[in-house]
C-alpha positions in Angstrom: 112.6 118.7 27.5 114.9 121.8 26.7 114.9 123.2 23.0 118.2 124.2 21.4 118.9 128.0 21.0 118.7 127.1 16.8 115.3 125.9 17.4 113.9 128.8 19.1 110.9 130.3 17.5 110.0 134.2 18.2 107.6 135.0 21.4 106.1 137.4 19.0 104.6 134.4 16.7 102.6 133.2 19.1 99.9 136.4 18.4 100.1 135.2 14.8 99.6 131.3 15.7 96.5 132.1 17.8 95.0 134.2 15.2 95.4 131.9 12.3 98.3 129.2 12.0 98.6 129.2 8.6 99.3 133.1 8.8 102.1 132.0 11.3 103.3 129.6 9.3 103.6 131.7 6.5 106.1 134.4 7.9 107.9 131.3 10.5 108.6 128.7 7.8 108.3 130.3 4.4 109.5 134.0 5.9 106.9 135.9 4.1 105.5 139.3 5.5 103.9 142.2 4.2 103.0 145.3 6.0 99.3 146.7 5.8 98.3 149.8 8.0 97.5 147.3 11.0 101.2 146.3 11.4 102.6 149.6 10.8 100.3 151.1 13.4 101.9 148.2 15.7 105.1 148.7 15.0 105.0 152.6 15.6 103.7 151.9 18.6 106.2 149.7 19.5 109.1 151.7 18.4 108.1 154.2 21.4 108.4 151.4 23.9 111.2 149.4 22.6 114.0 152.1 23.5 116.6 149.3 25.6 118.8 152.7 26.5 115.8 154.0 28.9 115.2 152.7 32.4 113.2 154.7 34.7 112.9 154.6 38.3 109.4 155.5 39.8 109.2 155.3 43.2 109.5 151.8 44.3 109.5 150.9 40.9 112.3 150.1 38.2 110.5 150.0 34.5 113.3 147.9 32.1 112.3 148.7 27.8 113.1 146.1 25.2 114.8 143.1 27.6 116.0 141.0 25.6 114.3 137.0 26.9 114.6 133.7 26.1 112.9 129.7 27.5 114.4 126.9 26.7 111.3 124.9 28.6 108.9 126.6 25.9 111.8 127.0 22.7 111.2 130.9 22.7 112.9 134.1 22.3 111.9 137.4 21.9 112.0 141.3 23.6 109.7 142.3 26.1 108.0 145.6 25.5 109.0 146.6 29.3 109.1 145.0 32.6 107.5 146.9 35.5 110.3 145.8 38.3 108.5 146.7 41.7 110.1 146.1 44.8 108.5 143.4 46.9 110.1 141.6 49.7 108.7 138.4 48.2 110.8 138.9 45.0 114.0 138.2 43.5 117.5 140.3 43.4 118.6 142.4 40.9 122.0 142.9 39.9 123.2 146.4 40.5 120.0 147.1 42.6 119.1 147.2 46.5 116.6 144.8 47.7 114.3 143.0 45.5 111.5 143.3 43.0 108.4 141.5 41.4 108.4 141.6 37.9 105.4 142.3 36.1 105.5 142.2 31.9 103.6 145.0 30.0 102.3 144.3 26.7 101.7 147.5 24.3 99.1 146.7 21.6 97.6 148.9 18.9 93.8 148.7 19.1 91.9 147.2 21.6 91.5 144.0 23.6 90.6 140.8 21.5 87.9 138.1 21.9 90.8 135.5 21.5 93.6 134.7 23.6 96.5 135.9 21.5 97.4 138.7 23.6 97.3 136.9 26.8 99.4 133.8 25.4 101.9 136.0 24.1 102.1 138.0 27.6 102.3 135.0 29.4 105.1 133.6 27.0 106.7 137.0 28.0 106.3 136.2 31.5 107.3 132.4 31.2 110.8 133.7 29.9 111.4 136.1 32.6 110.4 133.2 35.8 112.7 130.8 33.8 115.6 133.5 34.2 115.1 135.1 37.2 114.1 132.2 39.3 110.8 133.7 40.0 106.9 132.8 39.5 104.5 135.6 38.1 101.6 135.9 38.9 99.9 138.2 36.8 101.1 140.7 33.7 99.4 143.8 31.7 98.4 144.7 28.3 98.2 148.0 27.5 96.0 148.7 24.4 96.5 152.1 22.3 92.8 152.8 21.1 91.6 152.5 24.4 94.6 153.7 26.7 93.6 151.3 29.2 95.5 148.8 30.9 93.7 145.1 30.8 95.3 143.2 33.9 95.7 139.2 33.2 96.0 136.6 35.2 98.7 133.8 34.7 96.2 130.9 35.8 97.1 127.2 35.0 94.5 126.9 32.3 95.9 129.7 30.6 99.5 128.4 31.0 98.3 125.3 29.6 97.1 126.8 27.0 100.6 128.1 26.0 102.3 124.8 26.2 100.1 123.3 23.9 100.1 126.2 21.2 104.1 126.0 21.4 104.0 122.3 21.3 102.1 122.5 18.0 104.1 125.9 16.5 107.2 123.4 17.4 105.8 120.6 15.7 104.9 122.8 12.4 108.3 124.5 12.5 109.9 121.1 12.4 108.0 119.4 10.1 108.4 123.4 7.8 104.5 122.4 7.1 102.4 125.3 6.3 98.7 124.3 7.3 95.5 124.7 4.7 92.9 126.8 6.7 89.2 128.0 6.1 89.0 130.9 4.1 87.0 133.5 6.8 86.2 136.9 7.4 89.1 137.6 9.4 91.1 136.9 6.3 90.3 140.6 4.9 91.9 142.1 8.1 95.3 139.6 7.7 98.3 141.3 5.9 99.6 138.4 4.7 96.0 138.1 2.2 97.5 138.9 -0.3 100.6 136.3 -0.8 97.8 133.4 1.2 94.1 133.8 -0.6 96.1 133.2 -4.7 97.4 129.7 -2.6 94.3 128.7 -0.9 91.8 129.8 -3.6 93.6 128.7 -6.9 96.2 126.0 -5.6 99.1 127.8 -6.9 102.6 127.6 -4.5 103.4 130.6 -2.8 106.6 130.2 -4.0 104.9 129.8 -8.0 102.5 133.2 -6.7 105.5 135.8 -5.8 107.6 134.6 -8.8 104.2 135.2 -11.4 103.7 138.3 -9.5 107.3 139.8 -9.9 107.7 138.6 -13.4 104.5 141.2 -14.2 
């Protein structure tokens, strides 16, 4: 099965899915977001790697910023961070380059590695849209955290890719359905940005819709 381009959904969900799918389907289907000083650390960080007009060359390497990608397998689109293009004989042509490369996805992330897979999924998605158009498999990609200026080196195995087919599946199936899930109210709920617009919903029944126009008419 291929998914049309209107049905794509954003590679960059995928973090928000894993961590709690009504957050994702807050900002996916009802397009609500709201900054707090975890997303704006992210995004600054981001803003230093996502500069499309700068591609280095490093020895045998090529490093791409903000390429633009896209799977119709999985029904994603998105911008990876950069894309570490190191020449390997095993690897695919380049337009406009000699020989060929192995591409390797790097993730930048503000903080430090989590004890779910939401990095990794997303990375992977990131890697899944580059095999799908270059024609190549990848075996591995990297996640670069800020607060600990390490690298953390993942491997795309095939329980891991598994794992993304069936979160897509389901982010799909919510996106069709524009069904935005009831969830557990949990202590990672004081760390979400979205609390604020979610918690009035879950705790007191009221609409998000019925919340934001109550809130603005104060």
């Amino acid at each position: 099965m291929e998914y049309a381009e209107d049905d794509f959904l954003w590679v960059s969900g995928i973090q928000h899915f894993v961590f709690c799918r009504r957050q994702w389907a807050l900002i996916q289907n009802e397009a609500q977001w709201q900054d707090n000083e975890l997303t704006l650390a992210g995004q600054a960080l981001h803003q230093k790697a996502d500069q499309p007009e700068l591609k280095e060359s490093r020895g045998n390497k090529l490093i791409v910023r903000a390429m633009p990608i896209h799977s119709r397998e999985l029904g994603l689109v998105g911008i990876c961070d950069v894309v570490e293009m190191i020449k390997d004989p095993a690897g695919t042509t380049l337009h406009g380059h000699v020989g060929k490369y192995r591409p390797v996805p790097v993730e930048y992330k503000h903080g430090q590695p989590k004890a779910d897979l939401s990095d990794k999924l997303q990375l992977l998605a990131e890697a899944w849209c580059l095999e799908e158009m270059l024609g190549i498999k990848i075996a591995s990609g990297e996640l670069y955290y800020l607060k600990t200026k390490r690298r953390e080196h993942v491997v795309f195995d095939e329980p891991l890719r598994d794992r993304l087919k069936e979160a897509c599946n389901e982010m799909h199936q919510l996106w069709q359905r524009r069904y935005v899930p009831r969830v557990k109210v949990n202590a990672r709920c004081n760390r979400c940005s979205l609390k604020d617009i979610c918690l009035p919903e879950m705790l007191k029944r009221e609409s998000v819709a019925t919340y934001l126009k109550r809130m603005l008419a104060e």
